[in-house]
N, C-alpha and C positions, 0 to 999 in steps of 0.2 A: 348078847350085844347090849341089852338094855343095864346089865351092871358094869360092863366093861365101861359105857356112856357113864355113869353113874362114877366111877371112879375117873376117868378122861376131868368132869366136871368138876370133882376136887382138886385134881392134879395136872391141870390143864398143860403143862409143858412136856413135850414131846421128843425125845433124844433114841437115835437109832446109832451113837460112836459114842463108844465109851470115854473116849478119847475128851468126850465134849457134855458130860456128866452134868449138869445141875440139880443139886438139894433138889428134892422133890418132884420128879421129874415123872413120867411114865416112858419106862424105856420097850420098846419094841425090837425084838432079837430076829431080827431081819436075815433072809440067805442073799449070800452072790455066789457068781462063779467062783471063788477063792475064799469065801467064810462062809460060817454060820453063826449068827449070833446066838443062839441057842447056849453055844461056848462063854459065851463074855456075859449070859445073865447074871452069874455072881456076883461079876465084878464088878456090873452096872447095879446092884444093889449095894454093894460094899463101900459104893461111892457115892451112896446115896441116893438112888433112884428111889422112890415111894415102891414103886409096884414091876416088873417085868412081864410083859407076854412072853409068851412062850407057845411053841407046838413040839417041841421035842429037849427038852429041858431033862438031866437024868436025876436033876439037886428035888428035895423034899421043902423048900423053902415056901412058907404060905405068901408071901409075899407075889411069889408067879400065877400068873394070871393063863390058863394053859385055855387056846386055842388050838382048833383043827389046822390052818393056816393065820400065820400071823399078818402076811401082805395082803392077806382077803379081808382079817381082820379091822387093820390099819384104815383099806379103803371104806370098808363096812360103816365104820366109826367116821371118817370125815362124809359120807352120805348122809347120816343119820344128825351130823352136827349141822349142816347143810341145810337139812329140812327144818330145823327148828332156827334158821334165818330169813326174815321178813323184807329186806332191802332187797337191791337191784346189785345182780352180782351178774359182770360182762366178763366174755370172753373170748379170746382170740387164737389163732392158727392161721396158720401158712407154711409157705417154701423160706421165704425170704425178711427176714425186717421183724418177725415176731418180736422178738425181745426191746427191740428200740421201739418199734412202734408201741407195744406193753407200758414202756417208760415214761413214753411223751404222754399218755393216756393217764399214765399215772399221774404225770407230772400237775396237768390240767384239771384232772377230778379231785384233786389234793387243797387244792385253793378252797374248795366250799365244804369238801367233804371228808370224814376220816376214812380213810383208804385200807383196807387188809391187801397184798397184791402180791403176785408171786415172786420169788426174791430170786434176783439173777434171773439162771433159767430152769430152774427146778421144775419141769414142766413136762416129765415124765408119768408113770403109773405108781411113782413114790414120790414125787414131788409136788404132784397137784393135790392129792390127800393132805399132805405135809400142811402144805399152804391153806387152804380150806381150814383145818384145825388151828391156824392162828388169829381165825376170825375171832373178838371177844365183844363183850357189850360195846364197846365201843367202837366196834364197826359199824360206818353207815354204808359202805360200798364194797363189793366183794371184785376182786379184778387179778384175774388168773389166768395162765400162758398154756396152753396146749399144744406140746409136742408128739410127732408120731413117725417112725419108721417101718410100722408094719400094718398091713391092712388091720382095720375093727376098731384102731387105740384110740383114736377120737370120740367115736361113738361109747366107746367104753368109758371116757374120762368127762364127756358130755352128763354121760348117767348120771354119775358125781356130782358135777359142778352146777347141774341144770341153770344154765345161765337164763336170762333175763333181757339181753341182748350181747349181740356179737357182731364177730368181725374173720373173714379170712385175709391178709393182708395180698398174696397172691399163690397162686399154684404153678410149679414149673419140676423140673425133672431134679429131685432133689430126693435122695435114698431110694433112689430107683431098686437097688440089691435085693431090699423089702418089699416093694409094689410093683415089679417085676417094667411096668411104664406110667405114663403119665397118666393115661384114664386108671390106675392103682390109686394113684396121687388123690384124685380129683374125688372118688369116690372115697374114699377115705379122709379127707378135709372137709368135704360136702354133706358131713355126718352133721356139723355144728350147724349147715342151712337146716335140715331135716328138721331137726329140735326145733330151733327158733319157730319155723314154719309149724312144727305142730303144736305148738303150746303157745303160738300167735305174741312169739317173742321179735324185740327190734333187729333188722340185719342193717348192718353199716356196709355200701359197700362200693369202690373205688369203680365206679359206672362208667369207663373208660378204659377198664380191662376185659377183653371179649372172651377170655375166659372166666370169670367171673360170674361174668350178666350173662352167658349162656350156661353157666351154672345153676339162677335165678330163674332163668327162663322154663330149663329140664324141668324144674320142682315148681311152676308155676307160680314162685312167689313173688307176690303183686303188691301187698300189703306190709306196710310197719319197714318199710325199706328207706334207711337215711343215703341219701346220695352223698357220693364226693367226688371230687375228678380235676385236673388239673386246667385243661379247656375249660369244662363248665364254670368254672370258680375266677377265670380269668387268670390264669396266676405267672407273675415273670417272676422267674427263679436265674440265678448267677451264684460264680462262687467269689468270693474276695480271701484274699491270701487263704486259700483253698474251705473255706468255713461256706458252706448253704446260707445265700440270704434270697429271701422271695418276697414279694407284694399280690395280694391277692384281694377283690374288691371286699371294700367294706372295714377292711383291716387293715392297723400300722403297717409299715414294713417290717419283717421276723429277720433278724440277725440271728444264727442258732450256731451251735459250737460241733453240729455236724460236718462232716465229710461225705460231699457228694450230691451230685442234681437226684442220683437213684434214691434219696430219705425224703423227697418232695410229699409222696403220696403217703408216707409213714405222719408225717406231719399233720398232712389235709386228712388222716382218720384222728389223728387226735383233738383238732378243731372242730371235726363234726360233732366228736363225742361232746364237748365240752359245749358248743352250741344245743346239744341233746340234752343235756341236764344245766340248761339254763346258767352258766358261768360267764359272765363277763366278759364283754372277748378282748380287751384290753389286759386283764388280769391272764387270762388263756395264753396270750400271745408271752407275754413277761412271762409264766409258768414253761412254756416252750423257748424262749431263749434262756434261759436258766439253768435246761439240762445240759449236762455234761456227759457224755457219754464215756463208758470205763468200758474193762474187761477185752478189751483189743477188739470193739465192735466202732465201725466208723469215726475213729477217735483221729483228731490230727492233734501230730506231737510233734513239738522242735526239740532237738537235742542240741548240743553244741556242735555238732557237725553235718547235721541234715534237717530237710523238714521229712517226718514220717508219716504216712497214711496208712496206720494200724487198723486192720479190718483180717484181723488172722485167726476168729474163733470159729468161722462157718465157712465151707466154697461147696460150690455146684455151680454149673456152666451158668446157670446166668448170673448167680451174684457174682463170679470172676468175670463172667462178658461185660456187666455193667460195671465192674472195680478196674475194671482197663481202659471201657472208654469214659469212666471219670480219671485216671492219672491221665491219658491223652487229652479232657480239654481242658489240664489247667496250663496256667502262662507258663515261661518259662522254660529253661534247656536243662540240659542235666536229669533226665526223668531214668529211674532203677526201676527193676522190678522184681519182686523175689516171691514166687510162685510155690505152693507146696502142692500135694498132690490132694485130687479132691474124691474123698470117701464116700465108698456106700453107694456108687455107679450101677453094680452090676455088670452085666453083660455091653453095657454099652460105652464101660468105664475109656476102654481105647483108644474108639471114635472121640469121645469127647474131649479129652487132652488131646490128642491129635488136632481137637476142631482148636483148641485156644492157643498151643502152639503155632499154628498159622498165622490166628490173629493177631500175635505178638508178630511174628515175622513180618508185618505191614505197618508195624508201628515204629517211631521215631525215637526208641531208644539207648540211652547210652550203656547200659548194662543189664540183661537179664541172666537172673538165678532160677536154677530149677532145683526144687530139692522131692524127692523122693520116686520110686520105681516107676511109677506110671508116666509122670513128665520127664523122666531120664528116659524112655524107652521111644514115648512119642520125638523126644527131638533126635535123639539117634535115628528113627526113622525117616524121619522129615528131612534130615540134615541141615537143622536150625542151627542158631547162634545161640551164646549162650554159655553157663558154666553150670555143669551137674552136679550134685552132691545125693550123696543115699539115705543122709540125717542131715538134721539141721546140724548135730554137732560137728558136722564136716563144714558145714558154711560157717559156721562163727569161729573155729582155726581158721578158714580162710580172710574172713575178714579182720582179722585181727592182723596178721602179715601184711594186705592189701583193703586199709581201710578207706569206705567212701568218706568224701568229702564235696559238703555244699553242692548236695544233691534234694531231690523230691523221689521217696522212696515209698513204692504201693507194697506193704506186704499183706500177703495171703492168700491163704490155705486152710486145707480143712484143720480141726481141731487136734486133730489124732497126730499131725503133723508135727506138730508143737512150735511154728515160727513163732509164736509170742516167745518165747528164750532168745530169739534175736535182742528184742528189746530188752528185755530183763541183762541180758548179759552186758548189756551197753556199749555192743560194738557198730552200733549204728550213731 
């Protein structure tokens, strides 16, 4: 490892797709279910890589750097780049809000300090390495997103990142498939208290979620605990032409370019954070209206024939229970809804669409879309209202024939779904 380190430090750029090749690069030949990079190390030399791992390479090229495993490798190397970082490097996980919440965090530590942070959501057992290895001298804050659908991955990616303080945003039944239920969940997000708690690291943590502070409570941790909470902070939250504005003591009022009263407590962990390392709370607040959120994550879009409340990168029962009864309190008639099916349930996948197909049935809308097997089978059973489809590419023929107009449109669904080509096709 210590020369692999040793070449990493000459050639500090990192590329696992050929496709995405820069002069000098250190390419790592990575497996999936459908490659092996092993295959494309020539090419990633022939296009300039400085150096390739490798663990199963059949070329003679001294250039290949041959590893036992390359993805042990990879990780091995952002650990060891890791320990030789001196700053305050947070991190965070949950069910819900990771990624925005990550942003607004970013957005606030960004005002005083130069930020490395995870990009998007690369925030797997390849993407938190990834990100790790982009720290350079000119990191002062290290700030990376922890994702997990199967029991250990936190604690495994913990190891890694050993953060400095952190955050869970919340825990609820989300990749159940993996964690079999929610005490899976809890024990497996609860990996980042354990840490913090043993190496007498800061927790951030929204003290008005009873899962949470009985999370806190189980691990007895008492100490180095930053509060946030929407009661204790005082906070009146409203939406105006559907955009999150809130007042909270001590601070302006925050106009933010979000969608929904559910990014309130996203908001109040990036305030805390930003009161945590001494920022300004005037500049915090500007730094949080500022963000814009992309990537079909709480985004409201006007097109020329609707307003959209794009939120179609993630579902599980409660970010779609809480993205229904945000489209139900805003003003306004004419509310759509275009639902996809939500992945990675397991056994309890049924029940659950079955549960929010009802909750649709109680609500005041003028058109709901379901698109895929799970919510086409729940509303055939229910005998709900509503129009099915078994792809998105069947609703965007349909709405192209029967297109809305001068509507308020919630879409979403899990990722695997693909409603974002709704919008991309631009029949909304």
């Amino acid at each position: 490892m210590e020369r692999l380190y040793a070449v990493f430090e000459k050639y500090p750029r990192i590329c696992t797709d050929t496709r995405q090749i820069n002069p000098g690069c250190l390419f790592f030949a990575l497996k999936g279910e459908r490659f092996d990079g092993n295959q494309f190390a020539g090419e990633a030399l022939e296009k300039g890589a400085a150096y390739a791992v490798v663990d199963n390479y059949q070329g003679t090229d001294p250039r290949c750097i041959r590893v036992p495993d390359v993805l042990r490798a990879l990780q091995d190397l952002a650990a060891m780049h890791r320990s030789g970082f001196r700053g305050p490097v947070f991190a965070l996980t949950g069910s819900n809000g990771k990624t925005t919440t990550k942003e607004l965090i970013h957005a606030v530590l960004s005002v005083n300090y130069r930020v490395t942070a995870t990009q998007g959501n690369l925030n797997n057992h390849i993407g938190v390495p990834l990100s790790i290895l982009k720290m350079n001298r000119d990191t002062e804050v290290g700030l990376f997103e922890m994702g997990a659908s199967h029991p250990g991955e936190i604690a495994f990616l913990t190891e890694i990142v050993r953060p400095t303080a952190g955050l869970i945003t919340n825990v609820s039944g989300s990749h159940l498939e993996g964690f079999g239920d929610l005490e899976g969940v809890m024990r497996c997000k609860g990996a980042l208290y354990d840490y913090l708690a043993s190496t007498g690291g800061t927790v951030f943590c929204h003290v008005e979620d009873p899962v949470l502070t009985g999370m806190l409570l189980e691990r007895k941790i008492m100490e180095n605990v930053v509060p946030y909470g929407i009661k204790r902070q005082g906070v009146k939250a409203w939406l105006q032409e559907g955009f999150l504005i809130f007042s909270l003591k001590g601070y302006p009022d925050i106009t933010t370019h979000l969608a929904g009263l559910y990014n309130v407590p996203n908001v109040l962990a990036a305030l805390a954070v930003a009161e945590h390392y001494r920022i300004e709370r005037t500049k915090a607040v500007q730094a949080v209206a500022s963000y814009v959120p992309s990537n079909n994550r709480s985004q409201w879009i006007k097109t020329s024939r609707n307003s959209l409340i794009a939120d179609a990168y993630n579902a599980n029962p409660v970010s779609m229970t809480l993205a229904l009864e945000n489209l139900a309190s805003l003003d306004g008639r004419g509310k759509v809804a275009i639902l996809g099916d939500m992945l990675e349930l397991g056994p309890v996948s049924a029940r659950e669409h079955l549960g929010i197909v009802r909750m649709v049935e109680k609500m005041d809308l003028e058109k709901v879309f379901w698109v895929g097997p799970y919510f086409t089978q729940a509303v055939h059973q229910n005998g709900a209202k509503g129009f099915c489809f078994p792809k998105v590419e069947n609703l965007i023929d349909h709405l192209k024939k029967n297109p809305l107009e001068g509507n308020i449109v919630l879409i979403k669904g899990s990722n695997g779904i693909r409603l974002r080509e709704l919008i991309a096709s631009g029949v909304c």
